[in-house]
C-alpha positions in Angstrom: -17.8 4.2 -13.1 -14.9 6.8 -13.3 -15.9 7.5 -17.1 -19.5 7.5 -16.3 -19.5 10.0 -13.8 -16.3 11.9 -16.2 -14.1 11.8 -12.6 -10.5 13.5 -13.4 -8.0 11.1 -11.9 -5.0 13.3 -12.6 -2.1 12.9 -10.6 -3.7 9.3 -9.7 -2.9 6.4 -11.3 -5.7 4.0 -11.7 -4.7 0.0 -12.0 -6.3 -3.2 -12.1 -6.9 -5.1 -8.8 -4.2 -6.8 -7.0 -3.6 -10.1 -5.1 -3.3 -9.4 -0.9 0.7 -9.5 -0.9 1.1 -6.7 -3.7 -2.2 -4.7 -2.1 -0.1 -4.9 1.2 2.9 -3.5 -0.7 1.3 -1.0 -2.1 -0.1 -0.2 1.3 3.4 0.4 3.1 4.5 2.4 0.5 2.0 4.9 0.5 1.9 8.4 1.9 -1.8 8.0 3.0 -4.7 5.4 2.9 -8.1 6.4 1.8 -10.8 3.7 2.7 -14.3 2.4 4.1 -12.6 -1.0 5.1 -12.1 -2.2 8.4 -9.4 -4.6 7.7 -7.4 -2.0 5.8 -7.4 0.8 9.0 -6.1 -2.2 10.8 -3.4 -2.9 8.2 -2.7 0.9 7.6 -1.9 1.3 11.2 0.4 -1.8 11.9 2.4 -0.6 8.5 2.3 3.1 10.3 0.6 4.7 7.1 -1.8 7.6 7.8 -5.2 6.8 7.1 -8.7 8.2 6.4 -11.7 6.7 6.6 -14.7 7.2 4.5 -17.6 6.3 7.0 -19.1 8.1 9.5 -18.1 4.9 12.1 -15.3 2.2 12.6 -15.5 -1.0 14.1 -11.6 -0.3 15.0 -11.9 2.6 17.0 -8.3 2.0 18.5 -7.1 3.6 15.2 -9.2 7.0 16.1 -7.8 6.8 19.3 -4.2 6.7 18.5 -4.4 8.9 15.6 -3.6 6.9 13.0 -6.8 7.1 11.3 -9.2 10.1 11.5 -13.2 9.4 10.6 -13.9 11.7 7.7 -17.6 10.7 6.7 -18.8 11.5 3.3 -18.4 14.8 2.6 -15.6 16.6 0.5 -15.4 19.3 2.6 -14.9 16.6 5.8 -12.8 14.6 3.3 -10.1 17.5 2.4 -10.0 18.9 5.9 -9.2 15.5 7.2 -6.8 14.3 4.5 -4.7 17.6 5.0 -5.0 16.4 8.8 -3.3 13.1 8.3 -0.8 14.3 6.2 0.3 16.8 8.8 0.8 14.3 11.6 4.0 12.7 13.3 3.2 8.5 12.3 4.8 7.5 15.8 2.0 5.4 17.4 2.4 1.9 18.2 0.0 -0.3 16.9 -2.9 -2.5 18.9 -2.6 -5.4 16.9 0.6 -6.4 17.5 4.3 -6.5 15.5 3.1 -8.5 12.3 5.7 -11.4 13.6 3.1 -13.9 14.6 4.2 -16.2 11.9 7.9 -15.7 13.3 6.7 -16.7 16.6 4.4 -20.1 15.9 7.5 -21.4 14.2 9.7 -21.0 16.8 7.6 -22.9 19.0 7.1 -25.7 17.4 10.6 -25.6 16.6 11.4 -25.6 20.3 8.4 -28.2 21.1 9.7 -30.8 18.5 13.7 -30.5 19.9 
């Protein structure tokens, strides 16, 4: 699509897709997070990534709230304006969903149920 439509990509790098471990590593390295996915506003704010959403709604509205994700619709005026936004923030919210130490925490109880 990006040589049908003759998109410049420069500076980007464009790469084939990734399994969910290396997409989450590329996640928590990044500056900023451009998507229209629910699961990745979630996953941007828990790794405390700025992040801009490409929809005009969000069925994780928490995000808007705590500024960790901004609802830029569409348009590449509304796009710029809130990119520049994110990038200009503090990243100190806490997020919703917890501390990503779930796993941590089931295996300690049944650790401590089976003693």
């Amino acid at each position: 699509m990006i040589d049908t439509f003759n998109i410049h990509t420069e500076p980007l790098t464009i790469i084939e897709p990734v399994g969910f471990f290396d997409f989450l590593k590329l996640e928590s390295n990044a500056k900023l997070i451009l998507t229209d996915s629910g699961g990745v506003q979630e996953e941007a704010c828990t790794l405390n990534v700025p992040c801009v959403t490409l929809r005009e709604n969000t069925e994780r509205p928490e995000t808007v709230q705590l500024k960790s994700n901004i609802l830029a619709g569409t348009e590449k005026e509304n796009i710029i304006k809130s990119t520049e936004t994110m990038l200009n923030n503090e990243n100190k919210w806490k997020s919703p969903f917890g501390e990503g130490k779930a796993g941590e925490n089931i295996i300690t109880v049944i650790k401590n149920q089976s003693s």
